[in-house]
C-alpha positions in Angstrom: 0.0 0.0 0.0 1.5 3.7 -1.0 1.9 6.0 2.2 -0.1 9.2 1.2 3.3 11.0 1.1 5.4 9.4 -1.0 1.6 9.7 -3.5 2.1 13.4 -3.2 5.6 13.4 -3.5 5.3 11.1 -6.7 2.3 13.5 -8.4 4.6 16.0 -7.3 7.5 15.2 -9.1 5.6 13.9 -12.4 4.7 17.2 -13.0 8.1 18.6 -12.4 9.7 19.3 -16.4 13.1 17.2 -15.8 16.1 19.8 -15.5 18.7 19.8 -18.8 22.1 20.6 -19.0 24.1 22.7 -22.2 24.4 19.9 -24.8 28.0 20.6 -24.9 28.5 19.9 -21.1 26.1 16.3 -21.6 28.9 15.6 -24.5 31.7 16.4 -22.5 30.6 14.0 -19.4 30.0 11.2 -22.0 33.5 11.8 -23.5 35.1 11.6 -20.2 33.1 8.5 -19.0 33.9 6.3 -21.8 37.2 7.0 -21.4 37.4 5.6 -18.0 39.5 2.2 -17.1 37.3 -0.3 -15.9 39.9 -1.0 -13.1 42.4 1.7 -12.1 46.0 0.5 -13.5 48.4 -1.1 -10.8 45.2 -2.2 -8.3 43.4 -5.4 -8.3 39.7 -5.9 -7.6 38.1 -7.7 -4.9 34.5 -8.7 -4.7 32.3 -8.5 -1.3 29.2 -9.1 -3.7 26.5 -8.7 -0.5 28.8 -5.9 1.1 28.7 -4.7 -2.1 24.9 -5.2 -2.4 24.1 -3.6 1.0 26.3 -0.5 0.0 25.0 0.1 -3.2 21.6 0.2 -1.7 22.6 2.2 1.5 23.8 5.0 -1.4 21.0 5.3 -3.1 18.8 5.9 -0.7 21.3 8.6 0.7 21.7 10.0 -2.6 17.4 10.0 -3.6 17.1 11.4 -0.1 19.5 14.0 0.0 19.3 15.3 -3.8 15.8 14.9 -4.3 15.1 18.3 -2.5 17.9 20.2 -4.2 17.3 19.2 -7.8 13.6 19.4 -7.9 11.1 22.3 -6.5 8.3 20.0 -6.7 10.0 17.4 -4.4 10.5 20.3 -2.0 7.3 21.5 -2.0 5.9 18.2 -0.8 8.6 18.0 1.9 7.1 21.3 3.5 4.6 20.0 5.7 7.2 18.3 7.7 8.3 20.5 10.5 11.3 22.4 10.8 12.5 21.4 14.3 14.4 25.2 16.0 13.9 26.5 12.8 11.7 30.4 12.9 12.6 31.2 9.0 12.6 28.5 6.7 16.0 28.4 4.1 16.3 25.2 1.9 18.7 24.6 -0.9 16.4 24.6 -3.4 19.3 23.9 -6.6 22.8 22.5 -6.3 25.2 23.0 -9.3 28.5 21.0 -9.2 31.0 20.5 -12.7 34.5 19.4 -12.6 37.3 18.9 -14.4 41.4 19.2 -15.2 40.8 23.5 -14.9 37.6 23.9 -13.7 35.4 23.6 -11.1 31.7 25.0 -9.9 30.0 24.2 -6.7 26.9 25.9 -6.1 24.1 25.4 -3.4 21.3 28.1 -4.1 19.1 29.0 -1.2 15.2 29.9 -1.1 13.6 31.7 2.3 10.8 31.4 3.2 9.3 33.6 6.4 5.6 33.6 6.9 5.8 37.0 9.0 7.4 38.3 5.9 6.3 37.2 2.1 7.5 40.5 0.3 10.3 40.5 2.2 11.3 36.6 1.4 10.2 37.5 -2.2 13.0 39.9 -2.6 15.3 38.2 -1.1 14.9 35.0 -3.6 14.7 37.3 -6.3 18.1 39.0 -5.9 19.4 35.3 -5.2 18.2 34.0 -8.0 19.6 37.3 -10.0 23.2 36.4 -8.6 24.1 33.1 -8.4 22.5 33.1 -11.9 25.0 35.4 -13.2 27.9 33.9 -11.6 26.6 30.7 -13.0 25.9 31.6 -16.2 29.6 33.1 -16.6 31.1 29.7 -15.9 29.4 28.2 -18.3 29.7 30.8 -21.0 33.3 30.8 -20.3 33.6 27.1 -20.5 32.0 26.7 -23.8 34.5 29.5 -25.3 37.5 27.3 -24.0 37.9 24.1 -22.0 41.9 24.8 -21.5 41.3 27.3 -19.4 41.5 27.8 -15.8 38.2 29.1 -13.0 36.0 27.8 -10.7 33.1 29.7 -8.6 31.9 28.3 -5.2 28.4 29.3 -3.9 27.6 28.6 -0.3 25.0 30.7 2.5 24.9 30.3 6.3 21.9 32.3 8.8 23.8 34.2 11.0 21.0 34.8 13.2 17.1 34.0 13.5 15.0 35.3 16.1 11.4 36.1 16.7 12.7 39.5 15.7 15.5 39.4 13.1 16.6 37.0 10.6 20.0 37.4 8.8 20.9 35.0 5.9 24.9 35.3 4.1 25.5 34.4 0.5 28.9 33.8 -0.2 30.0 34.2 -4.1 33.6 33.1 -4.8 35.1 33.4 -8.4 38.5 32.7 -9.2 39.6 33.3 -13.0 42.9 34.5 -12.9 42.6 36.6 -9.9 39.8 36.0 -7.3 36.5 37.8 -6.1 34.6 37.1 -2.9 31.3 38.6 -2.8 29.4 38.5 0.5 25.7 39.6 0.8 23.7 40.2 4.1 19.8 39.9 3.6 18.0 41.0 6.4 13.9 40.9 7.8 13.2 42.6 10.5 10.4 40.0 11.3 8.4 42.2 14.3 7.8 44.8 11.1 7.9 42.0 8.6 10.2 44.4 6.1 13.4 43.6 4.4 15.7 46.0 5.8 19.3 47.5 4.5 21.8 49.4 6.5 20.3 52.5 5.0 16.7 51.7 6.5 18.7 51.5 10.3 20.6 54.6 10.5 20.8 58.0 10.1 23.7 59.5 8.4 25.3 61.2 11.4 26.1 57.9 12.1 27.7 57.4 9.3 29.9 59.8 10.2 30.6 58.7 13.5 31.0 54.8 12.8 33.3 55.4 10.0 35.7 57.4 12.5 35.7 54.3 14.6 36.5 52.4 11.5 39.5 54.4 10.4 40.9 54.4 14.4 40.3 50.6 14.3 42.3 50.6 11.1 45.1 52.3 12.7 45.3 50.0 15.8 45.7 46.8 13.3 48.4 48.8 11.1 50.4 49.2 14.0 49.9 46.4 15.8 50.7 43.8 12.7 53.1 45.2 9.7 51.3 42.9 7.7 47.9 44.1 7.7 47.0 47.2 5.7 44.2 49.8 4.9 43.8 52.2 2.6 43.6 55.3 5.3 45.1 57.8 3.3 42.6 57.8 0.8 39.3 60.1 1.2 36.3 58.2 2.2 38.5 55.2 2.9 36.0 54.0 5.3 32.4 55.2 3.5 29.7 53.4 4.4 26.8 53.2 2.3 22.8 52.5 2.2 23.8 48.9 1.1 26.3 48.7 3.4 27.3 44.5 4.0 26.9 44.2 8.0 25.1 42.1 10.5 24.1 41.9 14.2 26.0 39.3 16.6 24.0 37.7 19.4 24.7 40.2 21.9 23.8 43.1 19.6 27.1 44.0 18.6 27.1 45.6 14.7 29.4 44.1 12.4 30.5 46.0 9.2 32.1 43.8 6.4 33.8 45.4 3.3 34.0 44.2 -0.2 37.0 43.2 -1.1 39.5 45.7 -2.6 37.8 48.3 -1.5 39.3 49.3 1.9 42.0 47.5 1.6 44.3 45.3 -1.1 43.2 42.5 -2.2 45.2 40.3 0.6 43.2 41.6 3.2 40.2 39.7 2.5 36.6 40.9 3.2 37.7 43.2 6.0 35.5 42.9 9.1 34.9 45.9 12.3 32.8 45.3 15.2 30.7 48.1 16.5 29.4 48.4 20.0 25.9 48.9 20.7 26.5 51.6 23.1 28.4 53.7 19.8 25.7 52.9 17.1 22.6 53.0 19.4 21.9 56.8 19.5 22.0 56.8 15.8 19.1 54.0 15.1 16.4 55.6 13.0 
């Protein structure tokens, strides 16, 4: 007899239109697998035919299990009735991308939110998701198809850095490297009590600006002469500007982190530089 669910995931999926590839990545994969050794020269094979047996089927159950969600919407839409145990905002992986070979490599998880205090707000959010690991995506593979001898890989990956009753922060974190290398962070915030997607723009007014970029430039100073290694770009006007979009997040104990794109305070070796500030400094400043 068919459990109910696995009849709705089953309808689900039927309707789903099966995902596609670029033809010329399908012709590459078959090129590659056919020529494959059977056995890897210098190693002999053994048989464990029910070991074998057991394994096989242990994998692909793990493998239906754990890529059904991420390859097919419709799958995760029937998985939603199953609760989310500690979970206040819902994020799911709803696409995974993953290519390899001798110069390149692409390793993508895409994220969908889903807060039912805030459906604009989650709507957004997916939107200018979608609109950025799409184009990230969509340069690998256009570069790919121009040349195969080349050299680049992106990696896509998010964390929630904090989900409350209140306030929900999700990171997406674009890597490129192509030659040189990018890392793009993005902050998307909700404050869930007003159920708005909010920017640093929406917090604060722009006396504190002001003041928060002095404590930036000080901070900068400390690390300079603290470690001969590390270094800012102080001299330059506006070397610590913040912005309406400004990248930051809140800690746990309210602290306000700023993060900078990279090259833009600093060379490239520096990262995504990062500087706390203390509730007591940014509180008077709150909109």
């Amino acid at each position: 007899m068919t459990h109910p669910f696995d009849q709705e995931i089953q309808t689900q999926i039927e309707k789903e239109p099966t995902p596609s590839v670029p033809d010329f990545v399908h012709a590459m994969t078959e090129a590659t697998l056919a020529d494959l050794p059977e056995t890897a020269p210098g190693r002999r094979t053994i048989f464990f035919p029910f070991k074998r047996l057991t394994a096989a089927a242990a994998c692909a159950t793990f493998l239906l299990l754990g890529l059904m969600p991420n390859i097919s919407p419709a799958y995760a839409q029937a998985m939603e009735p199953i609760p989310v145990l500690g979970s206040i905002v819902r994020v799911l992986t709803i696409r995974n991308y993953f290519y390899e070979d001798e110069g390149h490599l692409l390793e993508a998880a895409v994220p969908s939110v889903s807060d039912p205090a805030a459906t604009t707000a989650s709507d957004l959010i997916n939107a200018d998701i979608d609109r950025l690991t799409g184009d990230a995506i969509g340069r690998f593979y256009s570069e790919l198809e121009l040349s195969d001898e080349g050299h680049g890989s992106i990696h896509i990956d998010y964390e929630t850095i904090l989900s409350t009753d209140r306030w929900f922060t999700l990171r997406l974190m674009v890597s490129e490297t192509a030659g040189s290398s990018d890392t793009r962070l993005r902050y998307y915030h909700i404050d869930r009590a007003a159920g708005r997607y909010i920017t640093f723009g929406d917090l604060f007014t722009t006396e504190g600006y002001a003041a928060m970029e002095a404590c930036i430039l000080e901070e900068m100073a400390d690390r300079m002469a603290a470690d001969s290694d590390a270094a800012y770009w102080t001299d330059e006007e506006g070397a610590a500007a913040l912005s309406d979009d400004q990248p930051f997040y809140f800690t746990e104990d309210g602290t306000l982190v700023i993060v900078y794109d990279k090259y833009t305070v600093a060379p490239g070796s520096m990262g995504n530089p990062t500087f706390e500030i203390p509730e007591s400094v940014y509180r008077q400043y709150l909109k």
